[in-house]
N, C-alpha and C positions, 0 to 999 in steps of 0.2 A: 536563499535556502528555501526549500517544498516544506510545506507543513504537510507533515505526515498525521494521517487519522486511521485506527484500526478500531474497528468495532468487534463486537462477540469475541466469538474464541479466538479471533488472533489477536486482541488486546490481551487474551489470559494467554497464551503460547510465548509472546516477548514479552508480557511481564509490562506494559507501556501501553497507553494508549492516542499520546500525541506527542510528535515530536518533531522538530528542525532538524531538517537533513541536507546537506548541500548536495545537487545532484542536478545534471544539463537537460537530462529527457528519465524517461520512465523505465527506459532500458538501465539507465546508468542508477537509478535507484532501487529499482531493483537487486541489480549487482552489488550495489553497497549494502545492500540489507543480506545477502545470499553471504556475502564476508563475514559481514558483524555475527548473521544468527540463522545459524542453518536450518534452524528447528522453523521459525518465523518464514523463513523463503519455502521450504517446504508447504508449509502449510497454506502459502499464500499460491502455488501452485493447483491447490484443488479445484477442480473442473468448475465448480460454482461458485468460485472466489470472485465478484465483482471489482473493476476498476473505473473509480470516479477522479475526474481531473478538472480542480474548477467547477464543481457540481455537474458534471457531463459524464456519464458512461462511456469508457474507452475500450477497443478491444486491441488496439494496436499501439506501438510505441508511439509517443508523441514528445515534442520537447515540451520542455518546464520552463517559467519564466520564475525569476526570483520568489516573487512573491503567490506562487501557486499551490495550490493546496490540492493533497491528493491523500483521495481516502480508497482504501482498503475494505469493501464490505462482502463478508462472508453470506453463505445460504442462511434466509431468515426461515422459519416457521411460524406456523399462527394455529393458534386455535380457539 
């Protein structure tokens, strides 16, 4: 199973902000999430939505090993 991490507003949008998901590559969790909560998959779509896999920046699907961890990070701001 991926340990899923959402930071910012997509931890407030599902309501959750870590969680064990079973899933083979990042296509396929996504899809799993895109089932569970439309609202979530939506909003993980926005053009500045980062993918970290294993602490790595991804922009492309990639497989997942059991024990892999993938976070979700939205656009930061700073001031």
């Amino acid at each position: 199973m991926a340990r899923v991490l959402l930071f910012g507003r997509l931890a407030d949008v599902a309501g959750w902000r870590e969680r064990d998901i079973p899933a083979r590559s990042l296509a396929d969790l996504r899809g799993r999430l895109a089932a569970e909560d439309p609202a979530l998959f939506e909003a993980l779509q926005g053009p500045a939505v980062r993918t970290a896999v294993d602490q790595q920046l991804v922009s492309l699907d990639v497989d997942l090993r059991p024990d892999s961890e993938v976070a979700f990070l939205p656009p930061m701001s700073g001031g």
